[in-house]
C-alpha positions in Angstrom: -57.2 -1.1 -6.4 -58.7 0.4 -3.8 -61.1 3.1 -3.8 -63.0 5.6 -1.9 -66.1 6.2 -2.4 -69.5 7.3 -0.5 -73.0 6.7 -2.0 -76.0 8.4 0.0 -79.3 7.7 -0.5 -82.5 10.0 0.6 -86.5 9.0 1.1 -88.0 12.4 1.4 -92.0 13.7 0.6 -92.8 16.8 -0.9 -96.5 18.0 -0.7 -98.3 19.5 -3.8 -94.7 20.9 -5.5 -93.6 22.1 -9.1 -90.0 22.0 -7.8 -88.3 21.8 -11.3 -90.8 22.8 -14.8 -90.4 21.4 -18.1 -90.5 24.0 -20.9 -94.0 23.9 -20.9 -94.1 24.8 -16.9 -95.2 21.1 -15.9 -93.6 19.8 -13.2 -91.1 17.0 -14.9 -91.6 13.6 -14.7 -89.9 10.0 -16.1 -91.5 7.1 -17.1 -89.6 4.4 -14.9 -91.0 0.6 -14.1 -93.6 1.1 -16.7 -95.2 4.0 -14.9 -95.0 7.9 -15.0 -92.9 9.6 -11.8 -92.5 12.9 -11.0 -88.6 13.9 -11.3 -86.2 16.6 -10.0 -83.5 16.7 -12.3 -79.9 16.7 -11.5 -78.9 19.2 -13.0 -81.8 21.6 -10.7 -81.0 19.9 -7.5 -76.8 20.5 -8.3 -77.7 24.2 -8.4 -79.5 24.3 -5.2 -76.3 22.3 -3.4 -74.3 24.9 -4.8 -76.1 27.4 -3.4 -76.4 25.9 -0.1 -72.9 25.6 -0.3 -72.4 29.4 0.4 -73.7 28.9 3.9 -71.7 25.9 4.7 -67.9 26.8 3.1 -65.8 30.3 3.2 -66.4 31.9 -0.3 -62.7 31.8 -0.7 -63.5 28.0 -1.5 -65.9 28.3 -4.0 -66.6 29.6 -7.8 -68.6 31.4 -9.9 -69.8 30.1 -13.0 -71.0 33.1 -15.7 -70.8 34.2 -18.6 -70.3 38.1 -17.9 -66.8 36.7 -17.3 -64.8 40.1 -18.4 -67.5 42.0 -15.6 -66.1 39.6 -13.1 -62.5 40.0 -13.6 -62.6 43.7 -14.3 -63.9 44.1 -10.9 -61.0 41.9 -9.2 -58.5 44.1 -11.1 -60.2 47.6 -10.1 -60.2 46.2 -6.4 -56.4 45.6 -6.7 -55.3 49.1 -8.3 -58.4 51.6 -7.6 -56.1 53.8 -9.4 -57.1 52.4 -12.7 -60.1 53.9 -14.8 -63.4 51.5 -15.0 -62.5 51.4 -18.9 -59.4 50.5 -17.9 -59.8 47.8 -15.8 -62.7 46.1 -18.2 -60.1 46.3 -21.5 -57.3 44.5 -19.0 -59.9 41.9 -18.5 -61.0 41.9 -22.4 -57.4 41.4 -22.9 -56.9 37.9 -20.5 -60.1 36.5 -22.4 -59.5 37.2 -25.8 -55.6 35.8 -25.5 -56.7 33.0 -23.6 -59.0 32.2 -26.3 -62.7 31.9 -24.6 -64.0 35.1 -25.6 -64.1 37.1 -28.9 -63.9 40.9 -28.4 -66.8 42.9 -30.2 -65.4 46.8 -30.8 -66.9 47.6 -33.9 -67.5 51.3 -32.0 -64.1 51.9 -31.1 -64.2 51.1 -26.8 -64.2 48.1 -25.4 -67.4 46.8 -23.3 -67.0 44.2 -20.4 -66.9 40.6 -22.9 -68.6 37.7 -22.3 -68.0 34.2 -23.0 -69.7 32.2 -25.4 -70.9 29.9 -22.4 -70.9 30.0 -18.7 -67.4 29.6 -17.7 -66.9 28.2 -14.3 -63.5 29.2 -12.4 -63.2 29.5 -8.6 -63.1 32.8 -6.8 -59.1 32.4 -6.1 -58.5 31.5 -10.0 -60.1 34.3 -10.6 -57.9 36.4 -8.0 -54.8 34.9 -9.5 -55.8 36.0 -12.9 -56.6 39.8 -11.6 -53.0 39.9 -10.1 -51.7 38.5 -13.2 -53.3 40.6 -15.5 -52.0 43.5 -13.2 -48.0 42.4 -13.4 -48.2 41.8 -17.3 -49.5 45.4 -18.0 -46.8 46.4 -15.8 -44.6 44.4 -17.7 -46.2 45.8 -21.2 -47.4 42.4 -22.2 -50.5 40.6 -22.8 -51.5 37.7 -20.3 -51.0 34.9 -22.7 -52.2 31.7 -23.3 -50.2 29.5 -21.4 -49.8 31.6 -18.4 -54.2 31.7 -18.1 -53.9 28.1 -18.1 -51.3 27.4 -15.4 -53.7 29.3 -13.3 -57.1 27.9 -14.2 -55.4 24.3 -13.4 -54.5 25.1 -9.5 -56.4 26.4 -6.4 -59.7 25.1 -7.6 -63.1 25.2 -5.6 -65.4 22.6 -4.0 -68.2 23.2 -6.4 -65.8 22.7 -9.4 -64.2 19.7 -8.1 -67.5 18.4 -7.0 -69.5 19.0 -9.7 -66.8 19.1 -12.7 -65.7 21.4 -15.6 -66.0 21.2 -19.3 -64.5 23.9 -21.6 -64.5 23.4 -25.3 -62.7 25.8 -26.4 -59.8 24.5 -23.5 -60.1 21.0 -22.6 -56.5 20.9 -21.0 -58.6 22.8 -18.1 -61.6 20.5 -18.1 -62.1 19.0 -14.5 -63.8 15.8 -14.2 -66.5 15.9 -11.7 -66.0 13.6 -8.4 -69.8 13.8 -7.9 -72.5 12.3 -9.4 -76.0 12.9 -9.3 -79.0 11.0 -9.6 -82.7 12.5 -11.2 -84.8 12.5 -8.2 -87.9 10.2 -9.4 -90.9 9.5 -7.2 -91.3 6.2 -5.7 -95.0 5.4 -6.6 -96.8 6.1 -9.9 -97.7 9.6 -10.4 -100.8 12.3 -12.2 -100.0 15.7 -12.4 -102.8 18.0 -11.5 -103.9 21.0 -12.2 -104.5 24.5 -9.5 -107.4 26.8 -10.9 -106.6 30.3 -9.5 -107.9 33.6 -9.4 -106.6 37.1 -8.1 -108.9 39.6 -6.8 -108.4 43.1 -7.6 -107.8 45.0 -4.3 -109.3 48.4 -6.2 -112.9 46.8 -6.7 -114.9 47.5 -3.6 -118.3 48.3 -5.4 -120.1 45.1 -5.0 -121.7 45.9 -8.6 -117.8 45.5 -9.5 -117.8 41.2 -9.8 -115.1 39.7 -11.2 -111.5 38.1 -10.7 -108.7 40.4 -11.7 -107.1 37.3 -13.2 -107.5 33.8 -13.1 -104.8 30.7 -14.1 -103.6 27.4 -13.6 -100.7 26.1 -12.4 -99.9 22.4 -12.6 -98.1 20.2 -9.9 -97.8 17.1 -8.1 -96.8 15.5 -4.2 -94.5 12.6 -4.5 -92.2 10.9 -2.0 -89.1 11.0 -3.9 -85.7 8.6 -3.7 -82.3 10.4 -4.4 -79.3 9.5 -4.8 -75.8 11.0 -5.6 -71.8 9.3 -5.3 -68.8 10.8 -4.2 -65.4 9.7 -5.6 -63.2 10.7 -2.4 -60.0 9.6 -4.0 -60.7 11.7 -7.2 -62.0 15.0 -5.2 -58.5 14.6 -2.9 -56.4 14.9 -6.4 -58.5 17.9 -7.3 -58.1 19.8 -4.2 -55.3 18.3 -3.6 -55.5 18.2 0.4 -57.1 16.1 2.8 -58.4 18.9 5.2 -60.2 20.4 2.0 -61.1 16.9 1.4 -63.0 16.3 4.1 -64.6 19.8 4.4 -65.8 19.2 0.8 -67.7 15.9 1.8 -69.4 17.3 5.2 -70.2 20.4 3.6 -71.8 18.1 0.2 -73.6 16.1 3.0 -75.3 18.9 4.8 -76.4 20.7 1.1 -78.0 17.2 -0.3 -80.1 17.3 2.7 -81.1 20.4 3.3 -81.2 22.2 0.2 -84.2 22.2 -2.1 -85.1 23.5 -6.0 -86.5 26.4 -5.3 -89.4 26.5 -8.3 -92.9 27.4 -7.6 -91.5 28.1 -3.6 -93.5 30.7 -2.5 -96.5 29.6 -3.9 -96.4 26.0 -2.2 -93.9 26.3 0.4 -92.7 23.2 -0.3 -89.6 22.6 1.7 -88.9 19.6 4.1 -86.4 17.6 5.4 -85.3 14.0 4.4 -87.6 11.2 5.8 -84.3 9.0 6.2 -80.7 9.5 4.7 -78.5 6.4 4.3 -75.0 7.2 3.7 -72.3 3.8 2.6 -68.7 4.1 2.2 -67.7 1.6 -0.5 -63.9 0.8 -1.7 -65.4 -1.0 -4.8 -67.5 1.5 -6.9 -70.8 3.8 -6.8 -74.2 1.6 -6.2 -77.3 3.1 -7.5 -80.2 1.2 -4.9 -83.1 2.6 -7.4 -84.2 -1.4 -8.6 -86.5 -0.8 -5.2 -88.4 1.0 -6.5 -89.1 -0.4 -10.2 -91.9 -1.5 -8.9 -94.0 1.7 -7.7 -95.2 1.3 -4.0 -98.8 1.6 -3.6 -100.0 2.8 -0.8 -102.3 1.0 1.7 -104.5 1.6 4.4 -102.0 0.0 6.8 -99.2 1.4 5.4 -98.1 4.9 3.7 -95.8 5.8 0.7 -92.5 6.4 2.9 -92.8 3.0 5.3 -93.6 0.9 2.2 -90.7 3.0 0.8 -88.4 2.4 3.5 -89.0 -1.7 3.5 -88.4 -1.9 -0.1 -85.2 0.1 -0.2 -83.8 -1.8 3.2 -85.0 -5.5 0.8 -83.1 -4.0 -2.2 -80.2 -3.1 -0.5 -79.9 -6.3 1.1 -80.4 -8.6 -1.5 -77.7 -5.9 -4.1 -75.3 -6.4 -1.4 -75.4 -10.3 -0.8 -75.7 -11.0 -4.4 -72.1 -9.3 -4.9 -70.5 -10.0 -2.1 -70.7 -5.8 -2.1 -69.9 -4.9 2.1 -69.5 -1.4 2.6 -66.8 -0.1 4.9 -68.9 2.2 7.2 -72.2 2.4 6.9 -74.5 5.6 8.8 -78.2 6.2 9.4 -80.4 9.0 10.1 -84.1 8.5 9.9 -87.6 9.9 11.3 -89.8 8.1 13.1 -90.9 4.6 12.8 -92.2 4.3 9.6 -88.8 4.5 8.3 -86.8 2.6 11.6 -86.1 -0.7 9.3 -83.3 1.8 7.8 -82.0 1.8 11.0 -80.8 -2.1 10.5 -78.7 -1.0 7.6 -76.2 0.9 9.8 -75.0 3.1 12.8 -78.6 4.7 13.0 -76.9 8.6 14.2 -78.6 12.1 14.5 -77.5 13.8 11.0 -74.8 15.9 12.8 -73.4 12.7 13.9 -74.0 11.3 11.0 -71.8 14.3 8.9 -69.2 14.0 11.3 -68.9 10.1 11.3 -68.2 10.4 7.8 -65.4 12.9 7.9 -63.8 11.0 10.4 -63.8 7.9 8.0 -62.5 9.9 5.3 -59.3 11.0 7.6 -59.1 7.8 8.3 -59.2 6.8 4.0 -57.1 9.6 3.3 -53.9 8.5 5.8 -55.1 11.2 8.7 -54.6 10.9 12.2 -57.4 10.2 14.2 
């Protein structure tokens, strides 16, 4: 059968970074080809997509993933009958948790306190909506919002970010969402050694020369790396989730535009780290995802003739060649946006488009995948 499905692929350099910290506050890495890289999870660059995403979509189409899930409602509620009490308003909420079964309510004092879930609880701004007017129309009613009905409303109107990125409830899995995205750890192409910034802070109150000293003094550990990403996007499955092709392709530009322009925001303001992509390559497959990282299990090592990124750009273009002829794997549409020559042999692998072009191009071909008029 069939399928839809766009892979994108990014080169991009970061200078001396700690974009995502291990518990420790080293910047993560991943032994890969025998050697250490540095790595950007997934799960850090998802949030700042998500993010970005506020910018790029009406928040009408997105979610909110908390905890404080009984604040959140409570304050849909109160906005839909300012009549009611804040007290009010939270117990109403209380009450939709508790019967739906993802929260437990705590009222050993005798009032009831804005609940929270167990876990982060992801619903979309409109579920959440529909929930506040059907909490509402139960009281009126004089009965609880029960089980059944809280699930008829989680399953419909969801956001991008859910269907992009997926839902698991434990406690619910009838309302899980399978994700239609995936994401790859960002790993750096070429070996790398974390290093170490020896710091000090000079008190501003100490003007008697006599007075010698640092106020403070630290470390702070990071790396520069040119990194390859990577992340897939089932069209097909994201179209049954949203369940219309408008929505469909406004999910896919919009995902396009965060991937490249979005960035984990750890250690920001002390290395101002942000950049653009050196090249993004984006493939529209009808067979399944391909992940192009074999180009780089060997590390590139630079040379004097040649940096990270061009020696970079030449493997991946190699790899992606030889994946593709060895199973017979030819995309359907294939886009290119890169930066200068060091990464112009991308350029062979498709229509080599500014990035606007290149966002539009493929929301045109998923019209066209979807049954859309041109």
């Amino acid at each position: 059968m069939s399928r839809t499905i766009i892979d994108v692929y990014a080169l991009q350099t970061v200078p001396p970074s700690n974009l995502n910290r291990d518990d420790t506050g080293s910047p993560k890495t991943a032994v890969y080809g025998g050697v250490r890289r540095a790595r950007v999870s997934s799960q850090a660059w998802k949030r700042a997509i998500r993010l970005a995403f506020a910018n790029l979509l009406d928040r009408s189409q997105l979610g909110e993933r908390t905890k404080r899930v009984g604040e959140s409602l409570a304050a849909r509620i109160k906005a839909l009958d300012p009549n009611l009490s804040d007290e009010a308003a939270s117990a109403l909420a209380a009450e939709v948790f508790v019967a739906a079964g993802l929260a437990k309510l705590d009222n050993k004092k005798g009032e009831i306190k804005d609940i929270e879930s167990s876990y982060l609880l992801f619903l979309s701004h409109r579920q959440l909506d529909n929930l506040a007017s059907a909490a509402l129309e139960a009281s009126a009613a004089g009965a609880p919002l029960d089980k059944g009905r809280f699930k008829e409303l989680a399953r419909t109107d969801h956001s991008v970010d859910i269907a992009m990125f997926g839902r698991m409830v434990a406690d619910m899995t009838d309302i899980n969402v399978d994700a239609a995205c995936q994401l790859s750890h960002a790993i750096s192409v070429h070996a790398v050694d974390n290093e170490f910034d020896y710091f000090t802070a000079v008190d501003d109150r100490k003007v008697d020369a006599a007075e010698t000293g640092a106020g403070m003094i630290g470390t702070i550990e990071f790396n520069s790396s040119t990194l390859y990403r990577y992340a897939t996007v089932d069209v097909d499955a994201l179209h049954r989730t949203l369940g219309d092709a408008a929505a469909t392709r406004a999910a896919v530009e919009a995902f396009l535009v965060a991937f490249a322009r979005s960035m984990p925001t750890g250690k920001q303001n002390t290395f101002a780290h942000r950049t653009l992509p050196d090249a993004v390559l984006v493939r529209m497959r009808d067979t399944q995802p391909v992940n192009l990282v074999g180009a780089f299990e060997t590390p590139v090592r630079e040379t004097h003739a040649a940096g990270r990124v061009e020696l970079a750009a030449a493997a991946l273009a190699k790899h992606t060649f030889a994946v593709e002829q060895a199973y017979g794997e030819r995309p359907v549409a294939s886009w290119v946006t890169q930066v200068g020559e060091q990464t112009a042999v991308l350029a062979d692998l498709g229509k080599a488009v500014s990035f606007s072009e290149l966002v539009a191009g493929v929301g045109e071909q998923v019209d066209l995948a979807l049954g859309q008029p041109a």
